[in-house]
C-alpha positions as MATLAB code, in Angstrom:
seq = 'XXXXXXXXXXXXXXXXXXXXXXXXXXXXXXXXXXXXXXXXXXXXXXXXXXXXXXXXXXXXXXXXXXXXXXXXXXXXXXXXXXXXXXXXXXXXXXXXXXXXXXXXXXXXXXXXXXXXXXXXXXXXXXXXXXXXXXXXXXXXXXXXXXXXXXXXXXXXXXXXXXXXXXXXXXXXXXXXXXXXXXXXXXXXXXXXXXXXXXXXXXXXXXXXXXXXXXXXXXXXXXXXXXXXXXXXXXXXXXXXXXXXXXXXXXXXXXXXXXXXXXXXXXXXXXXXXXXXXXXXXXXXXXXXXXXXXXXXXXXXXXXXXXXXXXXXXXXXXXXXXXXXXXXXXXXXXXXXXXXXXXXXXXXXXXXXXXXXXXXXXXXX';
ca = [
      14.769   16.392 -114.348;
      15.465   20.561 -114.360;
      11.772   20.802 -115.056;
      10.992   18.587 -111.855;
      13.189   20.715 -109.318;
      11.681   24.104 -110.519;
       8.401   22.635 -109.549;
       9.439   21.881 -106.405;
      11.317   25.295 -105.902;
       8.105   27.085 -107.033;
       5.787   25.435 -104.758;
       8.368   26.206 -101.714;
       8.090   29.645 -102.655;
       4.306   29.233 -102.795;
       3.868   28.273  -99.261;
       6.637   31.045  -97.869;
       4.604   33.431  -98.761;
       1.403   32.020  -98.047;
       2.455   31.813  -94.123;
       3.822   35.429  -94.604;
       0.357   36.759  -95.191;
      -0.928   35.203  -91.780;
      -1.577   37.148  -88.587;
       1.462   39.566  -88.436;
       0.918   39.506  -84.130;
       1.958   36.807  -82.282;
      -0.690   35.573  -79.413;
      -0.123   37.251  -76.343;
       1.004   35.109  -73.429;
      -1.667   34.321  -70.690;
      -0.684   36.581  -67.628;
      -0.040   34.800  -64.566;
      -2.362   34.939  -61.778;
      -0.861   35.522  -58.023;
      -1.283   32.737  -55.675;
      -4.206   32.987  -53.023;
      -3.993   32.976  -49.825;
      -4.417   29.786  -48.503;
      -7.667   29.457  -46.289;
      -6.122   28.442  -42.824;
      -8.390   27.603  -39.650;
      -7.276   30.095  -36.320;
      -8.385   30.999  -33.241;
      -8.212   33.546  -30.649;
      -5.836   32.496  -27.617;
      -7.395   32.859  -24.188;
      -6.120   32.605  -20.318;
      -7.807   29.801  -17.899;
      -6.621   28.211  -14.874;
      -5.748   24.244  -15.813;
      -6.763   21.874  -13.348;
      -5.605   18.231  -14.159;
      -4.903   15.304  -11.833;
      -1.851   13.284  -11.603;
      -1.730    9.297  -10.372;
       2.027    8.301   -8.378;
       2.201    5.076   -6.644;
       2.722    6.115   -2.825;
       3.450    3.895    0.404;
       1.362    3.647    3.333;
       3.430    3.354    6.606;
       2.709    3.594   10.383;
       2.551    7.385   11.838;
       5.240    6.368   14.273;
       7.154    3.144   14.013;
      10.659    1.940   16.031;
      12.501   -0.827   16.542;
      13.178   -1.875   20.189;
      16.719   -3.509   20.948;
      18.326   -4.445   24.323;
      20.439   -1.617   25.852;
      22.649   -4.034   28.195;
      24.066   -7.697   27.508;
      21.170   -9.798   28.788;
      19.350  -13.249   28.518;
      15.283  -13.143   27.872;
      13.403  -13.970   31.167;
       9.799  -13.155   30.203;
       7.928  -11.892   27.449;
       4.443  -10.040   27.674;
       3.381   -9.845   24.205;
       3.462  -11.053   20.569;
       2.987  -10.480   17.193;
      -0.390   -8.610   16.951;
      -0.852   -7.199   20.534;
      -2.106   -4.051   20.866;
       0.131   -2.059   23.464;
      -0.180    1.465   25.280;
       2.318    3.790   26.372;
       4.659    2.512   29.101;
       3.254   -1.244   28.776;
       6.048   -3.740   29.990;
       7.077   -6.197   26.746;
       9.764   -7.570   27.914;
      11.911   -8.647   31.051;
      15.334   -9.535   30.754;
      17.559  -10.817   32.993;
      21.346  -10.217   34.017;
      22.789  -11.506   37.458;
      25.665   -9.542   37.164;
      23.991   -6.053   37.417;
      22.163   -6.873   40.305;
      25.453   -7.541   41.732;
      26.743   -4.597   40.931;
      23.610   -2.754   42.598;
      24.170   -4.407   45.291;
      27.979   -3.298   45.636;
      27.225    0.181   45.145;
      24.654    0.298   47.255;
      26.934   -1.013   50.274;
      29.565    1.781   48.968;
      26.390    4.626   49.042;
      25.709    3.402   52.804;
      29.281    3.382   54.024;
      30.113    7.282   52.745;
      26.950    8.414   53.753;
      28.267    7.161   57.533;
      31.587    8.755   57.134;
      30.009   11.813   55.668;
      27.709   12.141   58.956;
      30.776   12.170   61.027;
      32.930   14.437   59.452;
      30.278   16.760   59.286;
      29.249   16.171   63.082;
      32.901   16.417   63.748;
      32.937   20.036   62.283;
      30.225   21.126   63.844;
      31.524   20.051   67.345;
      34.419   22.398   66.508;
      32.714   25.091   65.048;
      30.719   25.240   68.191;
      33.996   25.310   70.583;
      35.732   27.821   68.381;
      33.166   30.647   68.863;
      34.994   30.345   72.539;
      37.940   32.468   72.221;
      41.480   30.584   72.334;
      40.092   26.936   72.550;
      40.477   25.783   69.188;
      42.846   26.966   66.440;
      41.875   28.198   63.275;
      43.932   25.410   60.785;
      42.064   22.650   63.079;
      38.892   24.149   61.860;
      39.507   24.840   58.404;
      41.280   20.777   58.363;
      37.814   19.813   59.583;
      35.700   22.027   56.966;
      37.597   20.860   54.478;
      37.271   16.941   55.500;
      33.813   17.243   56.098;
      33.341   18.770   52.199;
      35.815   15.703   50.924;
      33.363   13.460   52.433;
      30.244   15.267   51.339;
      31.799   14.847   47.377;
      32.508   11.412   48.023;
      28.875   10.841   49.198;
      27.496   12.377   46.012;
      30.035   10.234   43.598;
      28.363    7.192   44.986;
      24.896    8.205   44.894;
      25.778    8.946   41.046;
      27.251    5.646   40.514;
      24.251    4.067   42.657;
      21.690    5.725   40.396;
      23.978    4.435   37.579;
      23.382    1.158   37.873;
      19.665    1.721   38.600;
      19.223    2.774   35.344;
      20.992    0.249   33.909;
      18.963   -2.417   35.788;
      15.936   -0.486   33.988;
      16.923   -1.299   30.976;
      16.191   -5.166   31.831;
      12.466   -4.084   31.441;
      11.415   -3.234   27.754;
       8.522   -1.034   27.600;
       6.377    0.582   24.365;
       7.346    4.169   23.766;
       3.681    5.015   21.900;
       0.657    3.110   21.546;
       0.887    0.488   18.629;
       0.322   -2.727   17.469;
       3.896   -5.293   17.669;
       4.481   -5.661   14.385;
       7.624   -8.295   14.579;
       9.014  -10.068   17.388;
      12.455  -11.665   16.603;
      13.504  -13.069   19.984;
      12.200  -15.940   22.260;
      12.809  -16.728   26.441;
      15.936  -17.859   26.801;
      17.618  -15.931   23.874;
      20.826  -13.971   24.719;
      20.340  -10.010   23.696;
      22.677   -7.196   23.475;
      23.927   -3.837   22.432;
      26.519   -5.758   19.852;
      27.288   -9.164   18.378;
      25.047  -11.712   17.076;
      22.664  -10.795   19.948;
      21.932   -7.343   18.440;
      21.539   -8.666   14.211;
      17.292   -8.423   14.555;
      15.575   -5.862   16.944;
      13.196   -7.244   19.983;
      10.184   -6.192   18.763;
       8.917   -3.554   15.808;
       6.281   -1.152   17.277;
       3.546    0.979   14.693;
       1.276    3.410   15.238;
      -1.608    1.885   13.316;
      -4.864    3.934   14.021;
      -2.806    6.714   12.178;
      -0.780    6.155    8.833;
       1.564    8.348    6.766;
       0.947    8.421    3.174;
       4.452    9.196    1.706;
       4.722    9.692   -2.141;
       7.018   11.622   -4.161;
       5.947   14.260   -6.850;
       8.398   14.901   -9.919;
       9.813   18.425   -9.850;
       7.267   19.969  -12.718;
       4.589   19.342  -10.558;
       5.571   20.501   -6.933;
       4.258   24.264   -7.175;
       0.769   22.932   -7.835;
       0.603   21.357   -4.327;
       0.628   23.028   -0.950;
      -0.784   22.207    2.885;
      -4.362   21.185    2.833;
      -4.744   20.181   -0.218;
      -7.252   16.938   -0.204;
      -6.481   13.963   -2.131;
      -7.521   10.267   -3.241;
      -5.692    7.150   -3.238;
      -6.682    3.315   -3.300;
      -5.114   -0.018   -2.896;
      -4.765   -2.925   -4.797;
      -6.040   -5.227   -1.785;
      -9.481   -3.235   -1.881;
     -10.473   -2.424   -5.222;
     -13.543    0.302   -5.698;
     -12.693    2.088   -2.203;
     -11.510    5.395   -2.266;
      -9.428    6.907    0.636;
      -9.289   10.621    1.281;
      -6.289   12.387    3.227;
      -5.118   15.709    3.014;
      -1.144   16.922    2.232;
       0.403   17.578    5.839;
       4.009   17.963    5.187;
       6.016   18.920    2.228;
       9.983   18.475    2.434;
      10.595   21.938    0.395;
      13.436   20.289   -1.186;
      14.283   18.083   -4.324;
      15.781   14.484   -3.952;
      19.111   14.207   -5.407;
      18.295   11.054   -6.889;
      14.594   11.081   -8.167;
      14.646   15.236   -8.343;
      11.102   14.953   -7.070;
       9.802   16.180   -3.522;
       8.585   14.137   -0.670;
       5.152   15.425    0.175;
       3.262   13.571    3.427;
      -0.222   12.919    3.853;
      -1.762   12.063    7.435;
      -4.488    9.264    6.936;
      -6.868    8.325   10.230;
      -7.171    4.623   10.324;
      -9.218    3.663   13.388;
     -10.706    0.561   11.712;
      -7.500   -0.587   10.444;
      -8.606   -1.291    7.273;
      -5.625   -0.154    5.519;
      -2.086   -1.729    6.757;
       1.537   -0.188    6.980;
       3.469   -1.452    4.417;
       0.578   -1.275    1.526;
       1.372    0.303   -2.041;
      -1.090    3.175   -2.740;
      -2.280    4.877   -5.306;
      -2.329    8.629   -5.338;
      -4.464   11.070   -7.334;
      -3.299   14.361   -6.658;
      -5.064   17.868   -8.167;
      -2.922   20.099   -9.853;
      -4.707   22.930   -9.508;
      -2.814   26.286  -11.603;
      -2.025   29.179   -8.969;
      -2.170   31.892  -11.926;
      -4.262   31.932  -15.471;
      -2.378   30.898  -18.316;
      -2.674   30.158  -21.944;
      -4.317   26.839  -23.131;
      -4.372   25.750  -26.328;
      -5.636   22.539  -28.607;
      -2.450   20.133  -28.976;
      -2.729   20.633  -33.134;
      -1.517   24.480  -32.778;
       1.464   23.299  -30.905;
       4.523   22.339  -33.574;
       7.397   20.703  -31.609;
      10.184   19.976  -34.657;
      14.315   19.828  -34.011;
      13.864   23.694  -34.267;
      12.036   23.455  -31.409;
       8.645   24.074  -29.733;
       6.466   26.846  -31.661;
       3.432   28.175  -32.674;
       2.099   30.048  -35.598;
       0.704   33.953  -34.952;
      -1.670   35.503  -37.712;
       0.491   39.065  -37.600;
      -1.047   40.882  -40.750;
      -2.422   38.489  -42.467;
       0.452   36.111  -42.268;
       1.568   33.443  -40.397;
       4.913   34.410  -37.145;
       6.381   31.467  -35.838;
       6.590   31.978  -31.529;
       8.721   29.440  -29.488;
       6.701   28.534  -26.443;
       7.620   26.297  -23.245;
       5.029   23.540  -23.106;
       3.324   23.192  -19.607;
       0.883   20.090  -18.963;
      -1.561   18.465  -20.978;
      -4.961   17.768  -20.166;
      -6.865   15.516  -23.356;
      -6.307   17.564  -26.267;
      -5.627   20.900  -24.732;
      -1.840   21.578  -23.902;
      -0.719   24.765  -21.517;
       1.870   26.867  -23.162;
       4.390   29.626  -22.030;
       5.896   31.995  -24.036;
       5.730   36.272  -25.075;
       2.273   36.298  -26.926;
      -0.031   39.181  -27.046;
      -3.209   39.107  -25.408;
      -6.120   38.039  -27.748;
      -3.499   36.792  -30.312;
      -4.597   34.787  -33.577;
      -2.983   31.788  -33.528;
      -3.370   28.706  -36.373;
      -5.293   25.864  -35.198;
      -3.471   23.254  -37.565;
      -0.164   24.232  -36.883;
       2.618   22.227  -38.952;
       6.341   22.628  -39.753;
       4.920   22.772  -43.572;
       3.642   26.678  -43.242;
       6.352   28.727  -43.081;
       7.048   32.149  -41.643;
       5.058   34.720  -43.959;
       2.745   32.228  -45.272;
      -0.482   34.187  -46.210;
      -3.684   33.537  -44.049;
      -7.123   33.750  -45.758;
];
């Protein structure tokens, strides 16, 4: 048993020493190599003016259009036209009819007659007395001013009723509707016989509804990032749905210069000649208007362009290694995007940008 564990012992001690006599260095650790830089794709940023185009729905309505109501309380006697009829300037539409104003015209007319009579001899009268007075002693001086002064009472009176005369003239006009422009009558809401008037249930719908046809107003409204693109002359396109493959040209005529409180956008006009009356008032449009960039600015592709919760950036080669910039992003046109922002001139920018490459990251 003894014998046993001092052969054991002694071959223990055997193999101590054998690994003693090994290599007395240990094996030097490999060194670490430093990471590369990472081979990243960039480009050289460049100014260009950005022309896109932009499509809004727009209306089409008549150059000038009115509705026509009755002035005075009246009854329909005659009507001239109809839905359809093309009208000029001055054309009668309409006669209405109301007994009791010719009444009254004939009242003060009787009235006009009788003060112009009294007026004439007053003012005879004062004459007469002006004449004897020149004649020292014969008439006395409050006799002729009385007379002066009646024959300028009557003279007032005499223009009071030629006022209320003319009055009721022009209220007797008013019986006779006539168009204000040349148009077409778009609506006519009344027929003979029907009782019109300034108020009540006689006044709910208008006579007629007048438009100028052979010229059209193109309305649209353009949303607030867009308005400093536009200004007067500028030619555009639209089409309707009712003639598909026809494209209409007009040019911008108007622009309001101010922002709707509701849609923040700004009503811009467009004058459209329509002589064959092809198109119609009331038709939807659709616009194509050029945005056309008053200054040069920077255009990039859409993959350097990071937007993230941190915001809208893009990456800078600055030394070798990647600077993140915030930009403002302007329109898109494809896969080009305009950006605004303080970057150098002929600056290196990443191509694929990505929230993944950090500030400092080294550029190959």
């Amino acid at each position: 048993m003894k014998n046993n564990l001092y052969r054991t012992s002694a071959l223990l001690l055997l193999l101590a020493v054998l690994n003693s006599c090994g290599p007395s260095e240990k094996a030097e650790a490999a060194p670490v190599e430093e990471t590369a830089p990472a081979a990243i794709e960039t480009f050289q940023i460049s100014k260009e003016k950005l022309s896109t185009e932009l499509r809004i729905p727009a209306e089409l309505t008549g150059f000038q259009q009115v509705d026509i109501y009755a002035k005075v309380s009246s009854f329909v006697k005659e009507l001239k036209v109809d839905i359809g009829s093309q009208v000029k300037k001055g054309q009668l539409l309409m006669v209405l009819e109301a007994p009791e104003i010719s009444s009254q015209l004939a009242a003060s007319e009787s009235r006009l007659r009788s003060q112009e009579a009294v007026y004439m001899a007053s003012n005879s009268t004062y004459k007469r007395i002006l004449e004897t007075s020149k004649v020292e002693g014969t008439i006395s001086k409050n006799d002729l001013e009385q007379s002066e002064a009646r024959k300028n009472s009557d003279y007032a009176q005499l223009q009071a009723a030629k006022a209320s005369y003319k009055e009721i003239q022009n209220i007797q006009g008013y019986l006779q509707i006539r168009a204000p422009f040349d148009g077409v009558v778009a609506a006519r809401n009344v027929n003979l016989g029907a009782y019109v008037g300034p108020a009540g249930k006689g006044s709910e719908l208008p006579l007629f509804t007048l438009q100028e046809q052979s010229k059209l107003r193109l309305s649209v409204y353009v949303p607030e990032m867009y308005t400093g693109y536009l200004k007067n002359g500028d030619e555009i396109s639209f089409s309707v749905k009712s003639m598909p493959g026809q494209t209409f040209k007009a040019k911008v005529s108007r622009m309001s210069g101010a922002l709707d409180s509701r849609l923040r956008s700004e009503r811009v006009e467009m004058d459209v000649i329509n002589i064959t009356k092809k198109l119609l008032p009331g038709m939807v449009a659709e616009v194509l208007l050029p945005l056309k960039a008053q200054d040069s600015n920077y255009v990039i592709p859409k993959t350097a362009l990071v937007t993230s919760s941190e915001g809208t950036f893009v990456l800078e080669v600055v030394d070798n290694k990647t600077v993140r910039k915030q930009v403002q992003k302007g329109r898109e046109v494809e896969d080009r995007v305009e950006i605004f922002g303080d970057i150098p001139e002929n600056a290196q920018l990443v191509k694929l940008a990505s929230e993944e490459i950090k500030d400092g990251t080294p550029v190959k």
